[in-house]
C-alpha positions as CSV (number, residue, x, y, z in Angstrom):
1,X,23.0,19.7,3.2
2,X,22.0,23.2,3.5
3,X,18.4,24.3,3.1
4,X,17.8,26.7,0.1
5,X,15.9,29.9,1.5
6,X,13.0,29.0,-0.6
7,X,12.6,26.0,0.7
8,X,12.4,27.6,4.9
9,X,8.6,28.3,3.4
10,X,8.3,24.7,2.9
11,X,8.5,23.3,6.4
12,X,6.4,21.1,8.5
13,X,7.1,20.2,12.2
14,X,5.6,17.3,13.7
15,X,5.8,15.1,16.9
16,X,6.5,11.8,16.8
17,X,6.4,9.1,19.3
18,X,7.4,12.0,21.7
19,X,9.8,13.0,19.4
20,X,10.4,15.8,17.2
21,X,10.2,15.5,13.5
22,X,11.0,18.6,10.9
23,X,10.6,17.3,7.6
24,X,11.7,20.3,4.6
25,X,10.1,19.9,1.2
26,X,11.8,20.7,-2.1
27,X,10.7,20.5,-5.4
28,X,13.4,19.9,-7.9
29,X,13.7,19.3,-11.7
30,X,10.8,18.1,-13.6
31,X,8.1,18.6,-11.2
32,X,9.5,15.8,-9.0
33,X,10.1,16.2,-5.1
34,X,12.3,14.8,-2.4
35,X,12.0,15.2,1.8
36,X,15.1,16.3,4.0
37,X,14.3,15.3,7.4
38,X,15.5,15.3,11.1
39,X,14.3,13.7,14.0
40,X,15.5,14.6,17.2
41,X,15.0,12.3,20.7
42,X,15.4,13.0,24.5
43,X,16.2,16.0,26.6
44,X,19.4,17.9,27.5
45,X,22.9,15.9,27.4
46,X,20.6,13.0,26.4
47,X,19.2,14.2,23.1
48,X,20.1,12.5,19.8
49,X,19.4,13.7,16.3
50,X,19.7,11.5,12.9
51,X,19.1,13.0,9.4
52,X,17.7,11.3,6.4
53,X,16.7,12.5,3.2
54,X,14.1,10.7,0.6
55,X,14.5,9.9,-3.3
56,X,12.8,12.4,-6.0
57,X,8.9,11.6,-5.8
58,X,6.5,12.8,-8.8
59,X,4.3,14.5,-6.1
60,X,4.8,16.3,-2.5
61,X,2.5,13.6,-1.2
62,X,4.3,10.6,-1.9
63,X,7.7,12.5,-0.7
64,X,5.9,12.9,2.2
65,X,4.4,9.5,3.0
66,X,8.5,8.2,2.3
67,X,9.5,10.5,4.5
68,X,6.9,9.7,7.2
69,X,7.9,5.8,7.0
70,X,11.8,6.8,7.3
71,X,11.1,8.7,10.0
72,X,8.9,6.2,11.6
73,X,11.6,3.4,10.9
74,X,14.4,5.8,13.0
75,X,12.4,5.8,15.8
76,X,11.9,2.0,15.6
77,X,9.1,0.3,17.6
78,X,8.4,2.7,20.8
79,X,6.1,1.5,23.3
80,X,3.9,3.9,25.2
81,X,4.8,2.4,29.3
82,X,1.0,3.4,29.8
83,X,0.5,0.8,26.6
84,X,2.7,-1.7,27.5
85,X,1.6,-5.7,26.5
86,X,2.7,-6.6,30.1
87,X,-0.2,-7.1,31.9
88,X,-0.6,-6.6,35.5
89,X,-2.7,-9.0,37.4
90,X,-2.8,-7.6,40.6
């Protein structure tokens, strides 16, 4: 889906479990508001990107926090290596 040009003011970048999020705001009829979003993985020939796009929400918040937990649920459970429940008992 294209992004309006009023909604390019509307745009928050964030990093994610090492990966890049863009999530673009638009309000829409009746005061409500719904999240396009992208999240983009890995480097070079490896990189992956997957789209998603929330339901109408009556404020930019709750858009947001739906977006967030999309976002969040694309990315699935990443484990840190540095974090890892492996322990080492060396």
């Amino acid at each position: 889906m294209p992004i309006i040009p009023d909604a390019k003011k509307d745009i928050k970048d964030l990093i994610v479990a090492g990966c890049r999020v863009q999530l673009f705001f638009r309000a829409i009829e009746r005061g409500q508001w719904t999240v396009q979003g992208t999240v983009r993985c890995g480097v070079d020939d490896h990189a992956a990107e997957q789209s998603f796009c929330t339901a109408s929400y009556p404020t930019r918040e709750e858009a947001e926090q739906e977006a967030l937990k999309q976002a969040a649920d694309l990315l699935g459970n990443n484990v840190d290596r540095n974090t890892s429940r492996i322990i080492n008992w060396n």
